[in-house]
C-alpha positions as CSV (number, residue, x, y, z in Angstrom):
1,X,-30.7,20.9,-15.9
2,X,-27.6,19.6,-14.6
3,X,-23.7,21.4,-15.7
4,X,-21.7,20.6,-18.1
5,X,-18.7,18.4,-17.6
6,X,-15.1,19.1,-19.0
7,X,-14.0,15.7,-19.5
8,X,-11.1,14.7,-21.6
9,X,-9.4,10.8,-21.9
10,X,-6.1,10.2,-23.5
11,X,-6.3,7.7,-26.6
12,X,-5.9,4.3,-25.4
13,X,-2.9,1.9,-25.9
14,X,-2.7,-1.8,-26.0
15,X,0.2,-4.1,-25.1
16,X,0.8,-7.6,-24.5
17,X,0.9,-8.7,-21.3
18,X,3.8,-11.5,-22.2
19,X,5.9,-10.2,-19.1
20,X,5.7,-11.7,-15.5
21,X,8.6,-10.6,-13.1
22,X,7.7,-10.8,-9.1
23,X,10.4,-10.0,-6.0
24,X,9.8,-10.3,-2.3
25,X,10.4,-7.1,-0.5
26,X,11.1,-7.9,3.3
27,X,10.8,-4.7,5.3
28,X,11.5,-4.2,9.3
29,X,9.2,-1.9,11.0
30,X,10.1,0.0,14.0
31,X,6.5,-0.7,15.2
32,X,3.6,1.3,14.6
33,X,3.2,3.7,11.9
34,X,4.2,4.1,8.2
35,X,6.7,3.1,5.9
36,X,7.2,4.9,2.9
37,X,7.4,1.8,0.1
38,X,7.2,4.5,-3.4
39,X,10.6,4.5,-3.9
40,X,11.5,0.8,-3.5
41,X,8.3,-0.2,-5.5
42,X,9.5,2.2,-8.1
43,X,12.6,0.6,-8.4
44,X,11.3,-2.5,-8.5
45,X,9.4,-1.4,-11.7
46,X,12.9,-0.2,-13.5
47,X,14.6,-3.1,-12.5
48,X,11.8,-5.1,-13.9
49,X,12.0,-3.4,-17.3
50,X,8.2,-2.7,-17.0
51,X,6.8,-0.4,-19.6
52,X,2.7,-0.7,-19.4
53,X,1.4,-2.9,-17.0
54,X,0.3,-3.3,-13.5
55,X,2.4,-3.9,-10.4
56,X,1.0,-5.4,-7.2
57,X,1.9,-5.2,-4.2
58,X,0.6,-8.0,-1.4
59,X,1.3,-7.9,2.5
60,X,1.7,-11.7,3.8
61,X,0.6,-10.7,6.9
62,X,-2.8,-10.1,9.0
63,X,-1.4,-7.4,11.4
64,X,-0.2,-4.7,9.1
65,X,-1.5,-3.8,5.9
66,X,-1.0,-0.9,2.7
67,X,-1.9,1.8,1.3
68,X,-1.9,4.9,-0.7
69,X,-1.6,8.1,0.9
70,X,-0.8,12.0,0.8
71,X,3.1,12.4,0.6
72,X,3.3,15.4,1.7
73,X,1.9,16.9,4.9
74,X,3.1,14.8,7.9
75,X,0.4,15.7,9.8
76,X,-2.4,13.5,7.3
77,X,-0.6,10.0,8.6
78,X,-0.6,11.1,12.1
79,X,-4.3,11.8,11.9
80,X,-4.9,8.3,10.1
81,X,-3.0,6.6,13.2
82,X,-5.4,8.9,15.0
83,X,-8.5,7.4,13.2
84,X,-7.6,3.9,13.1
85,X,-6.7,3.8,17.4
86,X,-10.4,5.3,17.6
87,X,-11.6,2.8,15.1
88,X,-9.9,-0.4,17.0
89,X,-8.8,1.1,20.3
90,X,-6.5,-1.1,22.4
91,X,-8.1,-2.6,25.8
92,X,-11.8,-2.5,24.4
93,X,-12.7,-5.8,25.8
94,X,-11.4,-7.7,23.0
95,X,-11.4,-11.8,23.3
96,X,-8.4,-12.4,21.2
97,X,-5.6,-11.0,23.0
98,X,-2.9,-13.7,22.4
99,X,-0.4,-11.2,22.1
100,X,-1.2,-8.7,23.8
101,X,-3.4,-5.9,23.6
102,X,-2.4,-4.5,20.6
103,X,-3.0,-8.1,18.7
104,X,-6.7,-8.0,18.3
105,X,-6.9,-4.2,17.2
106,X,-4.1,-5.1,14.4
107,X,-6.2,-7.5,13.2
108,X,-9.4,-4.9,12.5
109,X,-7.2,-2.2,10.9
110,X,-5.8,-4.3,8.7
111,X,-9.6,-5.5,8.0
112,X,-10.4,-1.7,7.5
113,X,-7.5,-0.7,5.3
114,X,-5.6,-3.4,2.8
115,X,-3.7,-6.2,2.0
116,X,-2.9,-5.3,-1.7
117,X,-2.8,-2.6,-4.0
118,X,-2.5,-2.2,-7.7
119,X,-0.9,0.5,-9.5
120,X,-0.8,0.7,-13.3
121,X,2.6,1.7,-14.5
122,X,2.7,3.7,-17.8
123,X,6.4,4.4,-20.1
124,X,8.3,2.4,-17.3
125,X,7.2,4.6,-14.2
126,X,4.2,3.9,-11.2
127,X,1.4,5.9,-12.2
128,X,0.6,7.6,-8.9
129,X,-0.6,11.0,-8.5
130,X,2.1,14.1,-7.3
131,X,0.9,14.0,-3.6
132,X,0.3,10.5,-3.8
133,X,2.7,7.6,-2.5
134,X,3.1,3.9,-1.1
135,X,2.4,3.1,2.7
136,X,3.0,-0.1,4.9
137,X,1.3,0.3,8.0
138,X,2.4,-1.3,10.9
139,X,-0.3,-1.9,13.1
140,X,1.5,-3.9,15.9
141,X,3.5,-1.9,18.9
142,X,6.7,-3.6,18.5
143,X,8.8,-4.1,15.1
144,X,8.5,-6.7,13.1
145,X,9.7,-8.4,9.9
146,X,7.0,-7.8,6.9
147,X,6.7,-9.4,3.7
148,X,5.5,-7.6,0.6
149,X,5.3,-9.5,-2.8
150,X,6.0,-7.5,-5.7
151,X,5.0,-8.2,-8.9
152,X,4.5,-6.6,-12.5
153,X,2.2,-7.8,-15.5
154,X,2.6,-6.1,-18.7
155,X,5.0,-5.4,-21.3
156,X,8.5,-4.8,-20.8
C-alpha cells in the first residue's frame, strides 16, 4: 500500500496572451563564473507591464549558457564550477582548440547546461522560488560581451 499524498493546486486562471514585448540584455562578463540576471529580468517584467505570462530568456551564444540556481549559499556555484571543469576539463586532448584551451570545454558545458529558460510570471512578478534565482554562466576564461533576449508573452 503505498502513503498518502498531501496535494493541494490553486484554482486555475486564464488570460489572453495578446501581449508580446522583447528587449536585448547585453551583459559583460568578467570571465568565468556567474552573473546574477533575477534582478534585471525582473525588471524587465515591470517595465513590460507583464501580469500572467511567460518570460524567456535566450543566450545568443555557444560558449556560455543559463540557469537557475540556489541564491543563497555561495559555496553551491563554486561547487557547480567545480562539476562542470570535471565534466569538460581544459587540456583533455580536445580537437577544437581554436581559441584556446578553454574554447572546446565551453562548448560542452554550455551542451550540459542551457541556452534558454522560461519562467512564468504570475500578478506582474517572476515566479521563482525564495532560494531560487537567474544565472549566466560564463564558461570562457576571459570576459566577454553576452547577449540575452528577453521576452514576455501574456497579458499585461
Amino acid at each position: 500500500m503505498t502513503a498518502p499524498r498531501s496535494l493541494s493546486r490553486s484554482p486555475s486562471s486564464t488570460v489572453s496572451a495578446a501581449t508580446i514585448v522583447s528587449s536585448l540584455l547585453t551583459v559583460q562578463t568578467s570571465g568565468r563564473g556567474f552573473v546574477d540576471l533575477t534582478a534585471e529580468t525582473a525588471g524587465f517584467v515591470k517595465d513590460a507591464g507583464a501580469q500572467e505570462g511567460a518570460v524567456t530568456l535566450f543566450i545568443r551564444h555557444t560558449s556560455a549558457s543559463l540557469t537557475i540556481q540556489e541564491n543563497a549559499d555561495p559555496t553551491v556555484l563554486g561547487d557547480l564550477m567545480t562539476a562542470l571543469d570535471r565534466l569538460a576539463p581544459e587540456n583533455a586532448g580536445w580537437r577544437h582548440d581554436t581559441e584556446g584551451p578553454d574554447d572546446m570545454p565551453a562548448h560542452i558545458r554550455t551542451m550540459l547546461t542551457a541556452t534558454s529558460l522560461q519562467i512564468p510570471a504570475l500578478r506582474g512578478e517572476l515566479a521563482l522560488g525564495t532560494w531560487q534565482a537567474i544565472y549566466l554562466i560564463e564558461h570562457r576564461a576571459r570576459p566577454h560581451r553576452r547577449e540575452i533576449v528577453l521576452q514576455f508573452i501574456g497579458a499585461a
